[in-house]
ROSE-840784 format. One record per residue (C-alpha): residue number from 1; residue in one letter; x, y, z. Coordinates in steps of 0.1 Angstrom, whole numbers. Layout:
N
> nr;rest;x;y;z
> NUM;A;X;Y;Z
...
END
This chain:
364
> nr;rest;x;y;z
> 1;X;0;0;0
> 2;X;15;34;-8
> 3;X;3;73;-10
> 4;X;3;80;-49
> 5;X;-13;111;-48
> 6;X;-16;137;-27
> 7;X;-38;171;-27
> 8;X;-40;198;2
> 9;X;-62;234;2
> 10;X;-58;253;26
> 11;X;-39;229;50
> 12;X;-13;241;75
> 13;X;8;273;58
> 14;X;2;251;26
> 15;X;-24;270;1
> 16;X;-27;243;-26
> 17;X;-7;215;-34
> 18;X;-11;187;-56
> 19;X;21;157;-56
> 20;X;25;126;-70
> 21;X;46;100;-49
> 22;X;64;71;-58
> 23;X;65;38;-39
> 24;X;94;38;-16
> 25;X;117;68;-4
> 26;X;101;100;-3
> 27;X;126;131;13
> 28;X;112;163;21
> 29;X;144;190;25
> 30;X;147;223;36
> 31;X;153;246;62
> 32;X;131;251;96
> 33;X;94;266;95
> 34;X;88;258;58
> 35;X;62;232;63
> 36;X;86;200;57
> 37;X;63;186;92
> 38;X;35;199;80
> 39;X;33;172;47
> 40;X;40;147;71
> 41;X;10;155;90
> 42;X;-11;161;63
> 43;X;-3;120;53
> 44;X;-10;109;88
> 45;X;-45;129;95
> 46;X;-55;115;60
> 47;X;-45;81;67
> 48;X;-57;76;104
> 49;X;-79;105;111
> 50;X;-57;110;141
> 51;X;-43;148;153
> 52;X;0;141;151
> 53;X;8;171;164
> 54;X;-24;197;171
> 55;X;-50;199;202
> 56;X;-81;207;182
> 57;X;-84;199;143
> 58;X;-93;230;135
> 59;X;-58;241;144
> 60;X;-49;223;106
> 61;X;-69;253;91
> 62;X;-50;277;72
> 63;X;-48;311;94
> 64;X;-88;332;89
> 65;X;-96;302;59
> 66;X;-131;284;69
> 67;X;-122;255;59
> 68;X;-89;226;47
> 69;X;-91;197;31
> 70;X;-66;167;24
> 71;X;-69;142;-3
> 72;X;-51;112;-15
> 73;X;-50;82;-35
> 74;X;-37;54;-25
> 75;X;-27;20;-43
> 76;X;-38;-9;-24
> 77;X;-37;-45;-30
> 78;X;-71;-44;-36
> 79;X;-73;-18;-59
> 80;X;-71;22;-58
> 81;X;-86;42;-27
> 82;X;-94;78;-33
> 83;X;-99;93;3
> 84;X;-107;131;12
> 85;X;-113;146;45
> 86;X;-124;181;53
> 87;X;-116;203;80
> 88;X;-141;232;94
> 89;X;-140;254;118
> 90;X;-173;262;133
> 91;X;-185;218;126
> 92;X;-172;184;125
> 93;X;-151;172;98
> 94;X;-163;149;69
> 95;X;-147;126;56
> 96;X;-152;106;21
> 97;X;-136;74;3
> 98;X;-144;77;-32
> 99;X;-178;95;-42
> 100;X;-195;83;-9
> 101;X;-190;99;30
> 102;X;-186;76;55
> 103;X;-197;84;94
> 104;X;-181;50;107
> 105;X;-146;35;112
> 106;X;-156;3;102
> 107;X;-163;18;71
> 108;X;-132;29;59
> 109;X;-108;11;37
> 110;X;-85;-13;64
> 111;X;-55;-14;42
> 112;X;-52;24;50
> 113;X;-24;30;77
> 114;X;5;50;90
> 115;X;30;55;115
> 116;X;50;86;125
> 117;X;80;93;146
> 118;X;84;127;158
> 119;X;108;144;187
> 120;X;76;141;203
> 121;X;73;108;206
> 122;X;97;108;234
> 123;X;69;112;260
> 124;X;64;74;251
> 125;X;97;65;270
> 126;X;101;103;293
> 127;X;63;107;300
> 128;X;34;100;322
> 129;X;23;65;323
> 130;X;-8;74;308
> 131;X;16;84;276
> 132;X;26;48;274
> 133;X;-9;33;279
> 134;X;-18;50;253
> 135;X;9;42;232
> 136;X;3;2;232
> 137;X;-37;9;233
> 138;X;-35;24;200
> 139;X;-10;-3;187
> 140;X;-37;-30;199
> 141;X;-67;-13;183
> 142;X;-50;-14;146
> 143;X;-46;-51;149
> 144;X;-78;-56;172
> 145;X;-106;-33;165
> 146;X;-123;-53;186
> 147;X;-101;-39;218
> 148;X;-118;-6;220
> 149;X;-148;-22;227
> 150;X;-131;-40;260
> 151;X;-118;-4;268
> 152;X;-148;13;264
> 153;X;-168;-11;288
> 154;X;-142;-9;309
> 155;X;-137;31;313
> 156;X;-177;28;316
> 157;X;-176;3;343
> 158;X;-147;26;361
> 159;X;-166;55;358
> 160;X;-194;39;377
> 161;X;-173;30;404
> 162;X;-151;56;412
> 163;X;-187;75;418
> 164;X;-200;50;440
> 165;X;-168;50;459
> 166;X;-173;90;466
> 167;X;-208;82;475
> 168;X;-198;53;502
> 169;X;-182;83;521
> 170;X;-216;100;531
> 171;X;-235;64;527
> 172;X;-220;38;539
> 173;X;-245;15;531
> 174;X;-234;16;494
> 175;X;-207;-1;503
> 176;X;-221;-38;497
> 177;X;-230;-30;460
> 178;X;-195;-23;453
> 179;X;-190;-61;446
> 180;X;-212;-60;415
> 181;X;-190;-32;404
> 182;X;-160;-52;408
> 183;X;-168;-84;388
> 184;X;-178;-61;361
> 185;X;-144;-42;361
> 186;X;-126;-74;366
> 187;X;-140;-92;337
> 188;X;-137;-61;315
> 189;X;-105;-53;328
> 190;X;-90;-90;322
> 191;X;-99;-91;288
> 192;X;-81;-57;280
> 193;X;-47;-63;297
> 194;X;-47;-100;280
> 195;X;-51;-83;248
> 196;X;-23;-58;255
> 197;X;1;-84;268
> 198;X;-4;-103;238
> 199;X;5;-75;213
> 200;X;30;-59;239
> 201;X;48;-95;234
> 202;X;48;-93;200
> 203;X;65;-59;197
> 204;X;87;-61;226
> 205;X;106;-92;209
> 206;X;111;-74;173
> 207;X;116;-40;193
> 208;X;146;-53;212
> 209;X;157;-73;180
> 210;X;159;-39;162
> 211;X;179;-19;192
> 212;X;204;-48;193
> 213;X;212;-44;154
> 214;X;213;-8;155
> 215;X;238;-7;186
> 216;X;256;-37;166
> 217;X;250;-61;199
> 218;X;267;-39;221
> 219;X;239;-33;246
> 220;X;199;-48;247
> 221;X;166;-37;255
> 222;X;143;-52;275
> 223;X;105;-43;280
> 224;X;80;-54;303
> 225;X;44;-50;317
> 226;X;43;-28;347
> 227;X;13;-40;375
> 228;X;2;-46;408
> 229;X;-19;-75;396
> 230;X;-6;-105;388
> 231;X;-1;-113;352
> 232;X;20;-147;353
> 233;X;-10;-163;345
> 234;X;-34;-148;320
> 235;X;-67;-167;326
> 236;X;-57;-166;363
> 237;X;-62;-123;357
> 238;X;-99;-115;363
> 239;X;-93;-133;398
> 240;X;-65;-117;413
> 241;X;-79;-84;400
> 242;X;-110;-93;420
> 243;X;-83;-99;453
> 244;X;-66;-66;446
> 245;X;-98;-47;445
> 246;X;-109;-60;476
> 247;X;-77;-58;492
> 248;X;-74;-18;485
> 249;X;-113;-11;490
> 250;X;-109;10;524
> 251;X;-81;28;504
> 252;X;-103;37;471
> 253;X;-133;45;496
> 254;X;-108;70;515
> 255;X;-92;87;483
> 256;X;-123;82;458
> 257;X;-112;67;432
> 258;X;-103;33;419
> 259;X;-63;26;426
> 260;X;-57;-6;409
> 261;X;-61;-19;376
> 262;X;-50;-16;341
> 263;X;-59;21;339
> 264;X;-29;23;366
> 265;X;-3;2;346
> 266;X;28;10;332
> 267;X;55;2;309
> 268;X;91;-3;316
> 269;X;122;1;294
> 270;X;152;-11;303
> 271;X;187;-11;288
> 272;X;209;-33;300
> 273;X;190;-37;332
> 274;X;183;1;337
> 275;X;157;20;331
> 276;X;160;41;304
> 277;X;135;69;314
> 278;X;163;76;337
> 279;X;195;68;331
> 280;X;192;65;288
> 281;X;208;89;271
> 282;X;186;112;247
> 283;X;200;92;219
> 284;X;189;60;234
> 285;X;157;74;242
> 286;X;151;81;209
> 287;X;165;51;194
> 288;X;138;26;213
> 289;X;107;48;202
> 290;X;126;40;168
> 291;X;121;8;172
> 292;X;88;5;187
> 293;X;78;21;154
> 294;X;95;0;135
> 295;X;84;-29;154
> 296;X;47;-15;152
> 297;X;52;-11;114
> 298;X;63;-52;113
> 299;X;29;-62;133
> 300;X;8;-45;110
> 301;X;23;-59;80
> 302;X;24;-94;98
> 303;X;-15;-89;105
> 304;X;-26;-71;73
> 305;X;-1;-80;45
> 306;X;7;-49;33
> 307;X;31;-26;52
> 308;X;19;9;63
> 309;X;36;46;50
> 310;X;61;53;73
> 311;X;65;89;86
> 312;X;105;101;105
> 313;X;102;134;107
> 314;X;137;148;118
> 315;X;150;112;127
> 316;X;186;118;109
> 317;X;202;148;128
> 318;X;207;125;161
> 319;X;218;91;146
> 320;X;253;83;131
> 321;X;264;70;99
> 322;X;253;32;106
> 323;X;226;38;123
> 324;X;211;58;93
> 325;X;222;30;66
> 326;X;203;2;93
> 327;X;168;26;88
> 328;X;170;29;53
> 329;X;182;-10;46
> 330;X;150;-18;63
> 331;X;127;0;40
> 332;X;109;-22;15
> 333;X;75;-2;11
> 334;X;71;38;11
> 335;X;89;60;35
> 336;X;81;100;38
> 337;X;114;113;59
> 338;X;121;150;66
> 339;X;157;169;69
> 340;X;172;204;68
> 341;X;206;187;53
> 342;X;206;165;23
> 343;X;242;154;35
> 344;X;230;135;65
> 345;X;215;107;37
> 346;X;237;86;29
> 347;X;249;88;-6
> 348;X;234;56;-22
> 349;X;201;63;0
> 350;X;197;95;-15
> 351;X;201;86;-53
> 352;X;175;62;-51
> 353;X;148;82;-33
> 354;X;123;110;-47
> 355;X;139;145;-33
> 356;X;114;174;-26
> 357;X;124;208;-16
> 358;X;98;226;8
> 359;X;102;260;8
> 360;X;74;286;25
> 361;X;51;261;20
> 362;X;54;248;-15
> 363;X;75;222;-35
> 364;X;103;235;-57
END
């Protein structure tokens, strides 16, 4: 699958644009502030209807335009997918595959998909836990739509609870139908952190197979599921949930919330036994969010057959020589990279990939 087209009106500083891609490496050159990110977000938004760097949507309008739209067509293995959302700023977006709009997910074309690494990513390893939750929960609904369905029954069932325990402090009388509360949270709770481990497991082993090529086998990576319930056993979940919940009732009742459960868990990252939030370098930092992209981009194709666009969106300036010859040896399917420096390709990279210089948001 691969972005052959692309159209943008009024779309970041860009006022029109209309590029053809090839299938494979893609640069975007040129100095700072010239709207090198802004293609690359264009290309995400399109393919996932997810914000990769603005708050609101409407931030991806053109300053005092009402309205931006991004189009694309992309060739997928079953066939050509024309695909054109709509930005406005006083309603909801639209979006529409082809000469129909669609109001539904499901609806969309699946083979549609990409990933992005930006400086920002390093909240995944630097962040809140809730940074990493989210990280693997998004990973987990590409390759199991059905997930979000587990996580919304379960935020619901949360929500209900962590209510009932701020009403138990006035009433305690409420008190006893906290167990029906429970068994709901367990069971919805147990199916979402199997589901997670089972995708975490298949990341974290390609993950640290990448950081151990691109360090050349001179230091390793290790990830692992952070809880306070037990997760040994996977069918043996729902139950010890149920312990932990009873075991910390007084506790919740006293603070009035729920302090236990998957919306608590965390992720660890350690190199070479140490955690890397705080003792990894910047350049290490960096270099494992690399891979869990990478990694990510592997599932999907494992899962789907066809390999998502890649976004690295300033990923050269901080990697040496062999690191940048690993990423671009691993590249089989289309790439989008950005860079203020040609030089920092290497040579037989760059003769071999499509070169587009941004400037004030155009294409020379």
């Amino acid at each position: 699958m691969y972005l052959a087209n692309l159209r943008l009106y009024d779309f970041r500083n860009f006022p029109e644009l209309d590029v053809t891609f090839e299938n494979g490496i893609n640069v975007f050159y040129g100095d700072n502030a010239q709207g090198k990110t802004n293609l690359l977000e264009a290309i995400y938004f399109l393919s996932t209807l997810r914000l990769a760097r603005a708050f609101r949507e409407q931030e991806l309008v053109r300053h005092e335009k009402p309205l931006a739209f991004v189009k694309g067509m992309f060739s997928t293995a079953a066939g050509p997918v024309s695909r054109q959302v709509t930005v406005y700023r006083d309603r909801k977006k639209t979006v529409q595959e082809g000469e129909t709009v669609k109001t539904k997910w499901s609806e969309l074309s699946p083979s549609i998909c990409a990933i992005y690494f930006s400086p920002d990513d390093m909240d995944i390893i630097k962040g809140q836990p809730s940074d990493r939750r989210r990280f693997i929960d998004n990973i987990v609904y590409q390759v199991r739509p059905a997930f979000y369905k587990f996580l919304q029954q379960y935020q619901r069932v949360l929500l209900q609870r962590n209510m009932l325990l701020k009403a138990v402090k006035s009433k305690p009388n409420l008190a006893r139908t906290l167990d029906s509360w429970d068994e709901q949270l367990s069971e919805f709770g147990a199916q979402l952190m199997r589901v997670r481990l089972k995708v975490l497991k298949q990341i974290s082993a390609m993950a640290e197979n990448y950081f151990s090529d691109f360090t050349n086998y001179k230091q390793s990576l290790k990830i692992n599921y952070k809880s306070e319930i037990d997760i040994s056993n996977p069918m043996a979940i729902k139950e010890d949930f149920k312990k932990k919940l009873a075991a910390c009732r007084e506790k919740d009742v006293q603070r009035g919330y729920t302090t236990v459960g998957p919306h608590r868990d965390d992720i660890d990252f350690l190199i070479e036994g140490k955690l890397a939030k705080y003792y990894g370098s910047q350049g290490q930092q960096r270099l494992i969010v690399l891979c869990l992209k990478f990694a990510q981009r592997n599932l999907l194709y494992n899962e789907r057959g066809e390999y998502p666009i890649l976004l690295l969106d300033d990923v050269m300036s901080e990697l040496d020589i062999h690191r940048r010859q690993l990423i671009f040896e691993q590249q089989n399917h289309q790439v989008f990279i950005t860079t203020t420096d040609l030089k920092l390709l290497p040579e037989y990279i760059s003769k071999r990939s499509s070169l587009y210089c941004v400037e004030a948001g155009a294409l020379r």
